[in-house]
C-alpha positions in Angstrom: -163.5 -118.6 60.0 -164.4 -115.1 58.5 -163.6 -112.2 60.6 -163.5 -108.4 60.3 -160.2 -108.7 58.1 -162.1 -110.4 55.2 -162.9 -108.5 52.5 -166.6 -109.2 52.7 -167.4 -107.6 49.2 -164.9 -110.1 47.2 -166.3 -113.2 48.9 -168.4 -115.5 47.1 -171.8 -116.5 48.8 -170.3 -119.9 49.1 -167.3 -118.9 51.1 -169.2 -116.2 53.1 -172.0 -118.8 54.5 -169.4 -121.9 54.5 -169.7 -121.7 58.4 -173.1 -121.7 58.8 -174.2 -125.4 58.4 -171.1 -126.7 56.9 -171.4 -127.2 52.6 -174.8 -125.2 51.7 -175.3 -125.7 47.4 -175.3 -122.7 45.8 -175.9 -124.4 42.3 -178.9 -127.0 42.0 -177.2 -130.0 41.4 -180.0 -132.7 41.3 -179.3 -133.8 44.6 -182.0 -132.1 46.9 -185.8 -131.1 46.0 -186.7 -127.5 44.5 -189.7 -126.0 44.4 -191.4 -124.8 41.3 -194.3 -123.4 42.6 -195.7 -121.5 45.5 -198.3 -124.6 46.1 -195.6 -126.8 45.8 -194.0 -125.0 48.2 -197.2 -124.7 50.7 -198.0 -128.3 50.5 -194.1 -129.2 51.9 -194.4 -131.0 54.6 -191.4 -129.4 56.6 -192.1 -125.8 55.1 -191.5 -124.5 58.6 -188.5 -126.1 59.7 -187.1 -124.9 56.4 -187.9 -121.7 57.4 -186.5 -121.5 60.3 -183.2 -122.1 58.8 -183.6 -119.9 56.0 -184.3 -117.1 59.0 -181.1 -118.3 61.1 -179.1 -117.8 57.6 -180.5 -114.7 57.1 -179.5 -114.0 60.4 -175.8 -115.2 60.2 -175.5 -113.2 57.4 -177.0 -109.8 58.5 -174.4 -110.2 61.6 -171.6 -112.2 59.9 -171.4 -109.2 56.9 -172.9 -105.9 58.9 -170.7 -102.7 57.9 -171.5 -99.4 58.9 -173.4 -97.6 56.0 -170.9 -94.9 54.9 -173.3 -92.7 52.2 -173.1 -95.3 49.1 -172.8 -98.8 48.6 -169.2 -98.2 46.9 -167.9 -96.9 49.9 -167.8 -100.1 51.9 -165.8 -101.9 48.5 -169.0 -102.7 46.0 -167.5 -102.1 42.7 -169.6 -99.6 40.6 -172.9 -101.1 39.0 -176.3 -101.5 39.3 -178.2 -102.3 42.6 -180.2 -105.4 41.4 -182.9 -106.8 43.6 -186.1 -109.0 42.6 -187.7 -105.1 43.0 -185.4 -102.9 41.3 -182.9 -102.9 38.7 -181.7 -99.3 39.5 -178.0 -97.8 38.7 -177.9 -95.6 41.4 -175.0 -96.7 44.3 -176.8 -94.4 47.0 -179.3 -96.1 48.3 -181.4 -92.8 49.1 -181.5 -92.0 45.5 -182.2 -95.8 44.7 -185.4 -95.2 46.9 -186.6 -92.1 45.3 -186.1 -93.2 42.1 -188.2 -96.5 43.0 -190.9 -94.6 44.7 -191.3 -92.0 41.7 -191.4 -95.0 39.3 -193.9 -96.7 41.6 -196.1 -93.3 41.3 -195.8 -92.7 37.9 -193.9 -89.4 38.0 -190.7 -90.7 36.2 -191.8 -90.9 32.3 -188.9 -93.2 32.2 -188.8 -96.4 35.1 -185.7 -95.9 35.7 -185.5 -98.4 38.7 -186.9 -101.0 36.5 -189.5 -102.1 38.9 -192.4 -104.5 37.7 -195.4 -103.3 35.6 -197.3 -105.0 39.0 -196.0 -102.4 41.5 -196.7 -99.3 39.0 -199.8 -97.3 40.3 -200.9 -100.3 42.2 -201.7 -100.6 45.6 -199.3 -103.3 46.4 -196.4 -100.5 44.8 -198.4 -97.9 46.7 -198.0 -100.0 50.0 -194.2 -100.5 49.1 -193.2 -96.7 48.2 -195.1 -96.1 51.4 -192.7 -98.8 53.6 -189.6 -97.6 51.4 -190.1 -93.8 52.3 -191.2 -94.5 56.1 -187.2 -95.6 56.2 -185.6 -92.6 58.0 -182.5 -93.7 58.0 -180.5 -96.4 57.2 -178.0 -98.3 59.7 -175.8 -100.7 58.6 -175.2 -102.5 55.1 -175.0 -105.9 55.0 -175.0 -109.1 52.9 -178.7 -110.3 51.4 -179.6 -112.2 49.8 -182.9 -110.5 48.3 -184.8 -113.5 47.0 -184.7 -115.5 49.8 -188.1 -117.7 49.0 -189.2 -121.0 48.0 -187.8 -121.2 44.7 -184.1 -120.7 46.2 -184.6 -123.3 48.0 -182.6 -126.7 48.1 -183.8 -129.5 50.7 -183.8 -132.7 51.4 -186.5 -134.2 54.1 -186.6 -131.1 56.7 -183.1 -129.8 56.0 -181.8 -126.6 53.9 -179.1 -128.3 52.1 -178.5 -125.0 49.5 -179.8 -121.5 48.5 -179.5 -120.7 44.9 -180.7 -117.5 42.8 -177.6 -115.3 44.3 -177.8 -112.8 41.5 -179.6 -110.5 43.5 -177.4 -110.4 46.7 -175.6 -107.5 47.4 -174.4 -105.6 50.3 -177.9 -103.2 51.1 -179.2 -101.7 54.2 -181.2 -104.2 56.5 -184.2 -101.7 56.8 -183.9 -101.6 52.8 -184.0 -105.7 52.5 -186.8 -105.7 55.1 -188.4 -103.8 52.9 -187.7 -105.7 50.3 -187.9 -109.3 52.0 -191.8 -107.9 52.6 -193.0 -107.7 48.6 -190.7 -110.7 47.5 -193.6 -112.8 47.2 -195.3 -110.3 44.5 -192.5 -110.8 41.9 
């Protein structure tokens, strides 16, 4: 059982969900269908059941993880590196610089995109529409583990069950009104 004592930051996704649901895959291993394709994905037969679990994991591990946001993302034990989402590639370990610096590369104002988000978010309306959500955060609550990419291609099932969740690369400890945000515009990248 993980409790307050575990040092959330050093677990691996594996050990952090292991009690929700018992063995999930982190790695596909053949044994359960991916999808390759969001038609793939919207022909699935038990699409919503999936999701449903995939909400209930998100869930656990928004409560499982939560940690009250200190300033920066190395105060609650990150080590020092880049905040990587499916968004933003962004060195920054303050999350209210992280958003700036996304918003300004969204407008255009930073010659350099320094945040690294995608050429289809710059001076578009669906980067308009997320600089908009991202600055309409007044404050941030607590960080906890996300995922980030939680979507169709993570996805491992077998018949109407979530047997795994791969693509953790992007999970992080962030601020659940910053993956909201986030969890919104996945389905652009």
């Amino acid at each position: 059982m993980l409790n307050d004592k575990v040092s959330l930051s050093k677990t691996k996704p594996e050990d952090l969900y292991r009690e929700f649901g018992g063995k999930l895959k982190t790695i596909d291993d053949g044994s359960g269908l991916t999808f390759k394709s969001i038609e793939e994905w919207d022909n699935y037969l038990h699409k919503e059941k999936i999701m449903k679990q995939v909400e209930k994991l998100r869930e656990f591990l928004k409560v499982r993880s939560n940690r009250w946001w200190l300033g920066t993302r190395s105060e609650v034990g990150m080590s020092p590196g880049p905040a990587i989402t499916p968004i933003c590639l962004c060195e920054s370990m303050d999350i209210k610089y992280l958003v700036e610096y996304i918003c300004k590369d969204i407008y255009g104002i930073n010659a350099y995109n320094y945040s690294k988000v995608p050429q289809k978010f710059i001076k578009t309306q669906i980067g308009y529409g997320l600089a908009r959500d991202l600055s309409s955060i007044t404050s941030f609550s607590k960080l906890a583990f996300c995922h980030t990419f939680l979507r169709y291609d993570s996805f491992i099932v077998r018949g109407d069950k979530l047997i795994g969740v791969i693509n953790w690369r992007f999970a992080g400890y962030y601020p659940i009104e910053f993956d909201e945000v986030i969890r919104k515009y996945i389905e652009y990248v």
